[in-house]
C-alpha positions as CSV (number, residue, x, y, z in Angstrom):
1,X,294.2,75.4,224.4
2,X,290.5,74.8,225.2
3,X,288.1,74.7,222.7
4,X,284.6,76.3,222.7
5,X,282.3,74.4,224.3
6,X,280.1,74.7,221.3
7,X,282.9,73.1,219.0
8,X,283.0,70.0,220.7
9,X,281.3,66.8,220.4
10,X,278.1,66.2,222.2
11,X,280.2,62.7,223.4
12,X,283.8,64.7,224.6
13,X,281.6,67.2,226.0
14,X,280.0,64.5,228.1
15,X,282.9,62.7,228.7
16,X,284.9,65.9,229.8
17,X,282.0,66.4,232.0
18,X,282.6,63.4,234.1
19,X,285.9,63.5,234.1
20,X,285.9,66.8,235.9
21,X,283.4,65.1,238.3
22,X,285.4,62.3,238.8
23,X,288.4,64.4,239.7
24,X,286.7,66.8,241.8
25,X,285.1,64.1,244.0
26,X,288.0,62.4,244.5
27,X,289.7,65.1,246.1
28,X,290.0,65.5,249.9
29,X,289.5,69.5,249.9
30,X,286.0,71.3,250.4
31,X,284.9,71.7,245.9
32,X,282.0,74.3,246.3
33,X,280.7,75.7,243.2
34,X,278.1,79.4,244.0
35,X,276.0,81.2,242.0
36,X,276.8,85.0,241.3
37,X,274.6,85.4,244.6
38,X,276.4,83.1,246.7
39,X,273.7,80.1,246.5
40,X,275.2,76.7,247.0
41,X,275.4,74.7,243.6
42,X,277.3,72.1,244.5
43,X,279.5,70.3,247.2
44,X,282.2,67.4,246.5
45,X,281.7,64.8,248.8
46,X,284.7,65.7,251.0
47,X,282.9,69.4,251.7
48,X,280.2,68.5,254.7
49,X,282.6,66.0,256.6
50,X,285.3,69.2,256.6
51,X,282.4,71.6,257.5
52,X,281.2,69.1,259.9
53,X,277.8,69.3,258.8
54,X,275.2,66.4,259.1
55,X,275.0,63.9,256.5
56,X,271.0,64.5,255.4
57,X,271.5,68.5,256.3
58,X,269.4,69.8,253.2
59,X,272.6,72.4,251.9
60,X,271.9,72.8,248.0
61,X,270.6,75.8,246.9
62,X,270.7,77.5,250.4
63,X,273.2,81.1,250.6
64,X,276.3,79.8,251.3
65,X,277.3,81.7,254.5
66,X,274.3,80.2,256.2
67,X,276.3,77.4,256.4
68,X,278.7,79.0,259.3
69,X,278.6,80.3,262.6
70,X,277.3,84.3,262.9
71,X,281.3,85.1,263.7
72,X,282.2,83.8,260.8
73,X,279.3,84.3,258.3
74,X,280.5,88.3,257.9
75,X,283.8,86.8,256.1
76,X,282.5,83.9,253.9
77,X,280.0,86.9,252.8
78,X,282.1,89.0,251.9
79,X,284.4,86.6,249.9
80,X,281.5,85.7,248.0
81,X,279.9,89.0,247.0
């Protein structure tokens, strides 16, 4: 069972944090985390080689679907709204 965030530590809290980190960068699937209206917030390091998207491509903070092709921005859309 999880405790409250607000019950924890300041140092577990920390540590938990990178320890999430850790495991979600050292996976070889796309990790994206949106906002509520579909910003980018974050992308694991494994997300722009699978999207095939250029190493300095400025992607944070951007709507999501603009990151695909028009065919296929309709769909990402409307899994994110």
């Amino acid at each position: 069972m999880s405790m409250p965030s607000s019950t924890r530590a300041p140092a577990a809290s920390s540590q938990l944090g990178s320890l999430n980190t850790r495991i979600v960068e050292s996976v070889s699937d796309c990790v994206a985390i949106l906002a509520l209206d579909g910003q980018l917030l974050y992308l694991n390091s494994a997300g722009p080689k699978l999207m095939e998207l250029a190493a300095d491509s400025v992607i944070l903070n951007r709507p999501f679907a603009e990151l695909f092709e028009s065919d296929s921005k309709a769909a990402v859309q409307s899994g994110v709204v």
